[in-house]
N, C-alpha and C positions, 0 to 999 in steps of 0.2 A: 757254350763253345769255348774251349781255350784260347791263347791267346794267338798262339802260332798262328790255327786254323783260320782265326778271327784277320790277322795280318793277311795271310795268302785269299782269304777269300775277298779285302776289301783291294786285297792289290790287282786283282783279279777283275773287279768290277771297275779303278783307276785304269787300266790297261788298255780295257773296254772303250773309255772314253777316249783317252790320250789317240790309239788310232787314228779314231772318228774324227776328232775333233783336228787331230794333224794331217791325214789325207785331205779334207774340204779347206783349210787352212792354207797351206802350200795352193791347192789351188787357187784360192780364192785372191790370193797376193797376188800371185802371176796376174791374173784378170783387172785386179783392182791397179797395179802397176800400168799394164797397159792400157787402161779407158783412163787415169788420173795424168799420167806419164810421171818423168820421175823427178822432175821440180814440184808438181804439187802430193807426188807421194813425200817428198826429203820434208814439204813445207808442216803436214799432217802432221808427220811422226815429232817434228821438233815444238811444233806450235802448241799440242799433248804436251809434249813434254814439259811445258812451265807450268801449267795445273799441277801436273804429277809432283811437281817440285813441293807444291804446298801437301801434298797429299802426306809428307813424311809426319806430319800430327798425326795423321789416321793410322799409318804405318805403326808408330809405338804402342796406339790405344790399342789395334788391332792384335799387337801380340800379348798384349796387359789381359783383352777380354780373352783369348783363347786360350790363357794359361790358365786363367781363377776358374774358367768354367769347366776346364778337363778337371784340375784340381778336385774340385767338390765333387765334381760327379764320380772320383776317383774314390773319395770321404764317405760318398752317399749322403753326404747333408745337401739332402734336396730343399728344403726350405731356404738356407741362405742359397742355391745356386740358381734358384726364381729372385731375390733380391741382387745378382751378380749380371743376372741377362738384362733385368728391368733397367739398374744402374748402367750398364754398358752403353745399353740402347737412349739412354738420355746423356751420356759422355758423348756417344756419336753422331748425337744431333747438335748438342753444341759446337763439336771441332767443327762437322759440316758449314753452319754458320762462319764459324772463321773461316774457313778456309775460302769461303764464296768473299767477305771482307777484303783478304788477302792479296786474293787473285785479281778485284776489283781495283785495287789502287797500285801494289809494289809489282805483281804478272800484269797489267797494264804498261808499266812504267818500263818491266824489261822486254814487253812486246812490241811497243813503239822506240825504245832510246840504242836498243842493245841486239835486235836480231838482226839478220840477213834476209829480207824478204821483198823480190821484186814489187815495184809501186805498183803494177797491175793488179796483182794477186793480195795487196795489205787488205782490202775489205773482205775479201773472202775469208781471209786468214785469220781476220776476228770475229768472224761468226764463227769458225772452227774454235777458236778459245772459247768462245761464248757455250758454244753444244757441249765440249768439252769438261767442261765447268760442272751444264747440267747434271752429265752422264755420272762424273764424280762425287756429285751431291748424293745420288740415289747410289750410290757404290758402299759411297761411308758408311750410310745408314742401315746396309747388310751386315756387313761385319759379324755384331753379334749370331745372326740367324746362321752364317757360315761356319762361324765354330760351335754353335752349337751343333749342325750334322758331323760336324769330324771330332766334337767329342765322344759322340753316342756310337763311333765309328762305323756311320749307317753311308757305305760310297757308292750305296747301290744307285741314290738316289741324283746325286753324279752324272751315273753314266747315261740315265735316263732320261735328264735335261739337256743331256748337251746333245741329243737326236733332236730336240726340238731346234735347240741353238742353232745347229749349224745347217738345218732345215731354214732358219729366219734368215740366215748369214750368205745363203743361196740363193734366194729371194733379193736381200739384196742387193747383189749386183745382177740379177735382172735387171731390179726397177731402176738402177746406176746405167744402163746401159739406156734406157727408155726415159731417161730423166731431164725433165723440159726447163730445169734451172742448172745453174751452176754446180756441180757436178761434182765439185768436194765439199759443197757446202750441205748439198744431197747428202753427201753419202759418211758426216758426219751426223746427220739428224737421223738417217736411217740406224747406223748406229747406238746411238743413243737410245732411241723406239725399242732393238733387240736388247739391251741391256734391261734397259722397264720390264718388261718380258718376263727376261728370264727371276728378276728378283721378286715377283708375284708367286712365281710357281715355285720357289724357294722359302716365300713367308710362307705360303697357303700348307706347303707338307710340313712348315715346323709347328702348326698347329697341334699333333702330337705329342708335344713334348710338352709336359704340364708349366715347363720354367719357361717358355717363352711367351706365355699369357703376359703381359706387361700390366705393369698397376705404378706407381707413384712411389717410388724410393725413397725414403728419409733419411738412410743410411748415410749420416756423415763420416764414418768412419769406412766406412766402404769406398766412398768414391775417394778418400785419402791415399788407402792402398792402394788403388784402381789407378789412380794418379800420380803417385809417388812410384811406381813400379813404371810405366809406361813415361814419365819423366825421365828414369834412369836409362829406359831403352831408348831415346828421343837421338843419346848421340850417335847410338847405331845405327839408326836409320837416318841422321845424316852423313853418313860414313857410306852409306848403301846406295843413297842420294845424289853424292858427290861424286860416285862411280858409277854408276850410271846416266841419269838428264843432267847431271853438270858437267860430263864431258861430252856429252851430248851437243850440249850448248855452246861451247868451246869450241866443238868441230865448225857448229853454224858461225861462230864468230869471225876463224878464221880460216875457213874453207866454203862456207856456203852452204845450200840445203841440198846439193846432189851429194855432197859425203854423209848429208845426215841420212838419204837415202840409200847410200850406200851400207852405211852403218843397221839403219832398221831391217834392210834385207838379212846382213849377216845373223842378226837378232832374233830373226823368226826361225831362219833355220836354227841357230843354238838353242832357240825355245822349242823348237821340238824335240830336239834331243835330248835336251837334260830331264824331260818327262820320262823320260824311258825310265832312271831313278830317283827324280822327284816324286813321281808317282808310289813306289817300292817305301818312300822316309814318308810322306803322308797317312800311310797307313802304319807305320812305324812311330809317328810322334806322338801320338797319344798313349801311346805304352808305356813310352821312358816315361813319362810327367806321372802316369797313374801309378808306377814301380816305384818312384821317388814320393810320392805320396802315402803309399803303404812303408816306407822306410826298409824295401826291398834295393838296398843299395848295390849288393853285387848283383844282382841280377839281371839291374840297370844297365850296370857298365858291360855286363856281357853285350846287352843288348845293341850297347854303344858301339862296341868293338866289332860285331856281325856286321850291323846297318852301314859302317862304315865301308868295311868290305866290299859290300852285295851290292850298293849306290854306287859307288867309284867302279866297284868293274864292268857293272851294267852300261854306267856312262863311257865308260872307254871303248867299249864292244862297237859302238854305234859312231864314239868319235872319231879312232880312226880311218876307218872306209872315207867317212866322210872329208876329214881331213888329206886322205891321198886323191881323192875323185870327186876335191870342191868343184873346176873349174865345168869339167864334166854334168855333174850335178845341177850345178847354175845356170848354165847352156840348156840343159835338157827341163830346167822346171822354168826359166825364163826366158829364155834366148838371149838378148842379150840383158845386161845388165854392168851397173855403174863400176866404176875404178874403184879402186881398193877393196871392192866385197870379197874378193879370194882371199887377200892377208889378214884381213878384216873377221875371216872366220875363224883362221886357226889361232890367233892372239885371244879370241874372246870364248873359245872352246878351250885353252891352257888354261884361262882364267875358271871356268866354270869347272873344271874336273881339280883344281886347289878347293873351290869352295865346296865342292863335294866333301870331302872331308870334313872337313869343320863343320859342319852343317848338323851332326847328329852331333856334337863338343857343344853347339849353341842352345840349343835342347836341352841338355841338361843347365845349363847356366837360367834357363828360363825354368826349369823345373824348380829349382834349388828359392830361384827367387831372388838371387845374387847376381845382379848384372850388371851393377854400379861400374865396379873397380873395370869389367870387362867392357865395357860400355865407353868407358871412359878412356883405356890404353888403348886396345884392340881398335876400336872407332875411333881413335886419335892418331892412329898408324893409317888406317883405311881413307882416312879422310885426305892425307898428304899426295893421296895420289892426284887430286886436283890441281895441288900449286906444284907438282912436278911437271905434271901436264906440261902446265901453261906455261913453266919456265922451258919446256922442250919444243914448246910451239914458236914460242919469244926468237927461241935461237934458230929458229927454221926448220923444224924438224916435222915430217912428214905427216900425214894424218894416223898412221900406225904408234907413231911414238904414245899418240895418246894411252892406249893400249897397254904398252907398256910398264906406261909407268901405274899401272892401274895393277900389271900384274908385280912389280914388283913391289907395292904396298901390301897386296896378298898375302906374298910370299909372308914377312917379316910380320902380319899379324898373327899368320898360324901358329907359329914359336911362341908369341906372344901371350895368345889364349892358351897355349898349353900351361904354361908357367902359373897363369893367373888360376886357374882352373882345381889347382891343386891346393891353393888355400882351403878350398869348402869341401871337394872329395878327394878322399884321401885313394890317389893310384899312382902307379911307375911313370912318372915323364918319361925314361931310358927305354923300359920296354914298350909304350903308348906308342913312342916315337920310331923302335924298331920294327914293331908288327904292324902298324899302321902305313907310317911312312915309307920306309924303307922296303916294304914290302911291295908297299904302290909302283911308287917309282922303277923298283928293279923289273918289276911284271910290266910297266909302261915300256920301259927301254927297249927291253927284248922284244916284245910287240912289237914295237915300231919298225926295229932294226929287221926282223924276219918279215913284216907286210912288206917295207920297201923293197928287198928282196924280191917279193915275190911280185911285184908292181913292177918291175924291170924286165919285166918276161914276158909281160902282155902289153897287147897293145890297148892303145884308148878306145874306148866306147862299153856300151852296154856290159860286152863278156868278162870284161874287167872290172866293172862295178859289182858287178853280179859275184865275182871269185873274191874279191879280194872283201867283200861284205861277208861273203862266209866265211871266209880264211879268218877276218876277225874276229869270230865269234866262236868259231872250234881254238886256235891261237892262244887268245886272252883267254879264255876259259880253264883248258889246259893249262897254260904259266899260272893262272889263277888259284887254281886246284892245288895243282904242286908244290907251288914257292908261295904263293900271295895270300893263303889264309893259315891261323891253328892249327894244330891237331882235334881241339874240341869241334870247331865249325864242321872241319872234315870231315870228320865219326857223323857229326847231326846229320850231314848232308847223306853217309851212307845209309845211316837206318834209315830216312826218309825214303832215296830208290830202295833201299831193300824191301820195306813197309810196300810201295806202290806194288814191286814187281810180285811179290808175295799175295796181295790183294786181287792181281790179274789173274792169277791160276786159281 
């Protein structure tokens, strides 16, 4: 199968999921919001959130194993890529270990000294760390198994687990509903039980694959790379850390846990959106890592240059409707719901359509193996947005500011990573930055400025959800088409319809 075909048909089966998995999803919030209410949904999501904190060890190892193992499989040295899963798989048992250490003594330390959490609700609250913790334990120790299906680029199996998933996830808020204890303490443990679950049925298919047989690794020289490579990514992920549960934590500090729930709502809905091309680069990142592997380096960068494209305006297509018809949207999937989640959306939907971009630039930096210098600037710019924060909160500034200063860390690391990026591959920073950016932004503007438009002519409700959802989607497409890609992409994209329509007759 080429690779294209290979792309469209894994993207095809991600799609599959992404639906399923965000229709029962949005439901399932709404439900879970209304039987938790929304102190012990704000309580959940931030109480999670200090495990997640420790998780950023796993975060590094995790992108350390998915890059050695697309690598080799890339190589075909199947021999060392069964000593690369073995070895993984014993790196993420030990983080796991720390991180349970961790979470016991210093997430103790800022659960009791440093959160906001009514004195009724603290015993609850630590068994939610406690579940919490578990769930995380069995999380880390996946890893490996995970990239190994998205190096073999097998997403069938994906879409296939997640009808079980969200099958288990329906289930539980029945038994949430019929539950003869405390009721987030439930519906944390339920949680956990569909996690277990699902990570059996994910060992049990990697059986298949001859390098996930585990056996006893000697390789000291392995787990040096293994660890020196995932060291260097450590300050990215707390840069990624820091912008996300540490201004999380932030909001709890100084606003309470109905902003955090304010916050997690806006969160789910931005999680579903940015599947639309999260979904499109997962079946794209295994290509760049295996192109850069064969020392197919232009063919990389094309690849770079499309994916870039095709993920930003896919995410756009979807962001702005949503962005003009949050309040609307909110109302109709929750009734009501907390303060600041309308601002809350459109601040953290700018933030997610910048990192669209850079997202297939970080790829190649993982590909290359160079991600020290990148790691280090880049994640030293991203990480500022924390002490901006708190220096914006300091001076009384609203729970949006956080936001802000989150996206204007963003901003200033894109530039950043471009700069640094050109030490290892040699391309145009002037034209990267024309076609890429310049291109975005012009296709965003006009977008916008023609939806509002056309938002001022209709009134609220459904009929206008409904026109201005397609309005975006013929819109951005169109300015996409015209102004926002190549002439190469264009051409690809005509022989493709001409290829289909020709195969129709």
């Amino acid at each position: 199968m080429s690779d294209n075909k290979r792309i469209a048909k894994n993207t095809v089966f991600l799609y599959f999921r992404m639906l399923l998995i965000m229709g029962v999803s949005l439901y399932i919030s709404r439900v879970i919001l209304s039987i938790l209410g929304v102190e012990d949904f704000g309580i959940y999501n931030v109480v999670g959130g200090i495990v997640v904190i420790f998780t950023t060890l796993c975060g590094s190892l995790g992108s350390a194993t998915s890059r050695y193992i697309t690598f080799e499989l890339g190589r075909k040295d199947y021999e060392k890529l069964n000593r690369v899963f073995s070895a993984a798989f014993m790196a993420h048992c030990a983080i796991a270990l720390l991180i349970v250490i961790l979470c016991e003594t210093v997430g103790l330390w800022l659960f009791y000294k440093k959160m906001i959490i009514p004195a009724d609700r603290i015993e609850a609250a630590f068994w939610v760390f406690q579940i919490s913790l578990l769930t995380t334990v069995f999380s880390v120790t996946q890893v490996p198994y995970n990239a190994c299906i998205i190096a073999h680029e097998n997403m069938k199996i994906y879409a296939y687990v997640s009808i079980v998933e969200v099958l288990l996830k329906l289930a539980v808020v029945y038994a949430l509903l019929i539950s003869p204890i405390d009721k987030l303490v439930f519906y944390s443990i339920l949680l956990c039980v569909v996690q277990v679950s699902v990570m059996f049925i994910y060992r049990f298919y990697c059986r298949q694959y001859p390098e996930s047989k585990l056996r006893f690794c000697k390789d000291r020289s392995l787990f040096i790379d293994i660890f020196s490579y995932a060291g260097s990514d450590m300050i990215g992920s707390v840069s990624v850390l820091a912008q996300g549960q540490g201004l999380n934590i932030l909001l709890n500090m100084f606003y309470g846990p109905v902003v955090n729930a304010a916050r997690a709502i806006a969160y789910q809905l931005q999680s579903a959106v940015t599947q639309f091309s999260g979904n499109f680069f997962t079946a794209v990142r295994p290509q760049i890592i295996k192109l850069y592997a064969e020392c197919k380096l232009e063919e990389m960068m094309r690849l770079v240059y499309n994916s870039s494209w095709i993920s930003y305006y896919m995410l756009l297509m979807v962001s702005l409707p949503l962005c003009f018809e949050r309040n609307f949207v909110l109302s109709l999937w929750l009734g009501e719901y907390p303060d600041h989640t309308s601002s809350f959306i459109i601040l953290i939907i700018i933030l997610c359509l910048i990192q669209a971009l850079k997202t297939p630039r970080t790829t190649v930096y993982h590909a290359t193996g160079h991600i020290l210098r990148s790691n280090i600037f880049v994640g030293g710019v991203l990480c500022m947005a924390f002490p901006l924060a708190y220096l914006f909160l300091k001076l009384g500034g609203s729970p949006e500011s956080v936001f802000w200063a989150a996206n204007i860390s963003m901003i200033v690391s894109e530039f950043v990573s471009m700069f640094i990026l050109r030490r290892y591959i040699k391309y145009s920073i002037l034209n990267y930055f024309i076609n890429i950016h310049c291109r975005c932004f012009g296709v965003s503007m006009a977008a916008t400025v023609i939806l509002y438009y056309i938002q001022q002519q209709l009134e609220f409700g459904w009929c206008r959800l409904i026109l201005m959802s397609l309005a975006s989607v013929i819109i951005t497409g169109i300015l996409a088409y015209m102004f926002g890609i190549d002439s190469t992409l264009r051409n690809g994209l005509n022989r493709l319809v001409r290829s289909k329509i020709i195969r129709r007759k």
